[in-house]
C-alpha positions as CSV (number, residue, x, y, z in Angstrom):
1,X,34.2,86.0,31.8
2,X,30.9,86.1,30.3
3,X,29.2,89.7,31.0
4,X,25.8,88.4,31.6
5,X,27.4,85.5,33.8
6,X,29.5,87.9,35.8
7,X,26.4,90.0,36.3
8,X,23.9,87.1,37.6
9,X,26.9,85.9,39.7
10,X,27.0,89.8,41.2
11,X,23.0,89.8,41.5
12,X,23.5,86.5,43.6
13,X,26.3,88.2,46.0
14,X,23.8,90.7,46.5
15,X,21.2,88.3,47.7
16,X,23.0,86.1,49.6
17,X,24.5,89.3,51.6
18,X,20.9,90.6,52.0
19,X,20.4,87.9,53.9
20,X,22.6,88.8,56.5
21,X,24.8,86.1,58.7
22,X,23.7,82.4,56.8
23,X,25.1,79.4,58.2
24,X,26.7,78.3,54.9
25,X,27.4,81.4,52.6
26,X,28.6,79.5,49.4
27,X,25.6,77.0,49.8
28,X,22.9,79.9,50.0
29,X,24.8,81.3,47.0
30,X,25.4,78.7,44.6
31,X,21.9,77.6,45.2
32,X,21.0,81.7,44.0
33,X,23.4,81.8,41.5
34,X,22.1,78.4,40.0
35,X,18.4,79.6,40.0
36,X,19.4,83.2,38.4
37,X,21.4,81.5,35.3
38,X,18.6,78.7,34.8
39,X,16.1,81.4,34.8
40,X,18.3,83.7,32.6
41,X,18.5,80.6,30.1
42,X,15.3,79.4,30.3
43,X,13.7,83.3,29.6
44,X,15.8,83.3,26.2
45,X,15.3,80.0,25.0
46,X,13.9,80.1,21.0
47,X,12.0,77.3,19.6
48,X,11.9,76.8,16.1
49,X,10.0,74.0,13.5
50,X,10.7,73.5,10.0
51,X,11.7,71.3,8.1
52,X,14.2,69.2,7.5
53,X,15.7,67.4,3.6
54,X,12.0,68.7,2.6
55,X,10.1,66.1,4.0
56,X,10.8,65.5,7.9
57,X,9.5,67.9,10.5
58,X,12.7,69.2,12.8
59,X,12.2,70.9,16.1
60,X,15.1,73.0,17.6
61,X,16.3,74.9,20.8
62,X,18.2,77.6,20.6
63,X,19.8,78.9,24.4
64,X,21.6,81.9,24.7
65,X,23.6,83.2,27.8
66,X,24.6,86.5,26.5
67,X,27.0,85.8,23.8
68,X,26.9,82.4,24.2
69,X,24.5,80.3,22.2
70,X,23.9,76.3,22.2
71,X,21.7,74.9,19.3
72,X,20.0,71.5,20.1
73,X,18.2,69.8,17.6
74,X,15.7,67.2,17.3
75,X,14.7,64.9,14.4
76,X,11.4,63.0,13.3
77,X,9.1,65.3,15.4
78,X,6.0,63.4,14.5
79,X,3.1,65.8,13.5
């Protein structure tokens, strides 16, 4: 697994059982563990401009997750 995953899904554990009794555990943990990673992703996200066969404008999105990265480009950003 994913070292920075594992670690988030740890971090949510933690809160979750800070809580003490909950009525529904894996609810009040998936819900943590959801807003950890989207944070985690969203805090490392690179956006870059340039351009693209010399003569249109592309914007990108680079997300990383520890050692995972996703590119996503977009084409004919108008200026």
């Amino acid at each position: 697994m994913n070292e920075k995953i594992k670690e988030l899904a740890e971090q949510a554990e933690d809160y979750v059982e800070s809580l003490g009794l909950v009525p529904d555990y894996w609810q009040a943990y998936s819900e943590k563990f959801a807003e950890l990673l989207f944070n985690e992703i969203a805090n490392t996200a690179v956006v870059s401009d340039g351009m693209f066969n010399g003569n249109e404008r592309r914007l990108s999105v680079e997300l990383r997750l520890g050692d995972m990265v996703k590119k996503i480009s977009v084409f004919g950003v108008e200026e």
